[in-house]
N, C-alpha and C positions, 0 to 999 in steps of 0.2 A: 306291920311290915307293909309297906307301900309297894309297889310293881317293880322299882329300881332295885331297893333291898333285897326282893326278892331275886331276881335275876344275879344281884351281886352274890349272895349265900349260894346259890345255883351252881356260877362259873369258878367262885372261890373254893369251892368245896367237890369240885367232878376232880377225880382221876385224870382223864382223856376230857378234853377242850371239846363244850358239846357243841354236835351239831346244827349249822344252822342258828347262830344263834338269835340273827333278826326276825327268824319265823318264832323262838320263843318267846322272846321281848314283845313280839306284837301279841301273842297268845296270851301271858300275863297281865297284858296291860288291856284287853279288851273281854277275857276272861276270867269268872271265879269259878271254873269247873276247870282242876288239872289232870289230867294222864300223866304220869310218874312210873318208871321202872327201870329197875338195874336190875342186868345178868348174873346171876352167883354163880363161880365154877365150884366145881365140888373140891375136894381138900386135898390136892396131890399128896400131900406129906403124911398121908394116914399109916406108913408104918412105923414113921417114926412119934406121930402124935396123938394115933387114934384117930377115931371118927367121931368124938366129943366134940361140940362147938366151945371154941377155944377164946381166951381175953380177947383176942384181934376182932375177931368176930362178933362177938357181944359188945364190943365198944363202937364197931362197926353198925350195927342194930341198932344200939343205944341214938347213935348220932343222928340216924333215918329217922326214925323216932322224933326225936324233938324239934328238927326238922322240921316235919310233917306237922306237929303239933302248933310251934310258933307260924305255919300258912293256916290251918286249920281256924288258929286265932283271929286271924286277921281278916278271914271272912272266906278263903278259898276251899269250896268244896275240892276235895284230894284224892282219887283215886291211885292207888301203887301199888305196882306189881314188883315180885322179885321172878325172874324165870331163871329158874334151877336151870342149868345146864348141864345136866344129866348124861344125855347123850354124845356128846360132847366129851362128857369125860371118857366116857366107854367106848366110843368110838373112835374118839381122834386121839384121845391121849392113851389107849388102853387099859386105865382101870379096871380094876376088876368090880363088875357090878354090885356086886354087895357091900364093898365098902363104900361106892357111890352112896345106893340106897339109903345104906346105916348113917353117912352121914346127913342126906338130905332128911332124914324122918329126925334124927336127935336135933336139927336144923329148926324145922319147922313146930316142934314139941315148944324148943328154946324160946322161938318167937307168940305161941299161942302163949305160953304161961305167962310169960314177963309182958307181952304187949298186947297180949288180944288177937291179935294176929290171927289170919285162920287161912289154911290152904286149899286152894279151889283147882281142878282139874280140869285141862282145857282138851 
């Protein structure tokens, strides 16, 4: 994957139209060391679907994933964050904390088992 492909998989693939995108274009194309991360809110719908991480979300995983792996390939050292947004849900949206929690820890089990993944405390 060349610096173009990459940026094309980048903007084809965001949600929200990222920021800046000539300062990442220049970053890719002058860097193999990236910074990566996206916000996860926690799972409004927990009463009616639990705090299980659900298809959406594991296909969601899945996709970061291979992702990261097809840059990995290609020679870009990858660092990537997900920041829980926790507080956020408890605060601004008023979740109740425990279902927060419950979902961020079945969250992070989900991605240690299937992808290695491991969660670090900032």
């Amino acid at each position: 994957m060349n610096p173009e492909a990459l940026w094309k998989e980048i903007s084809n693939n965001s949600i929200d139209a990222p920021e800046y995108p000539d300062r990442i274009i220049e970053t890719i194309n002058r860097n193999k060391e990236l910074i990566l991360f996206s916000p996860w809110g926690p799972k409004y719908s927990y009463l009616e679907k639990g705090t299980q991480v659900g298809e959406a979300e594991k296909e969601t995983v899945l996709q970061i994933d291979s992702f990261l792996s097809r840059a990995r390939n290609c020679g870009y050292k990858v660092n990537y964050f997900i920041l829980f947004a926790d507080s956020y849900g408890t605060d601004i949206n008023g979740l109740p904390l425990e279902a927060v929690k419950e979902y961020f820890v079945n969250l992070s089990r989900f991605m240690q088992e299937n992808f290695g993944w491991t969660q670090k405390y900032w």
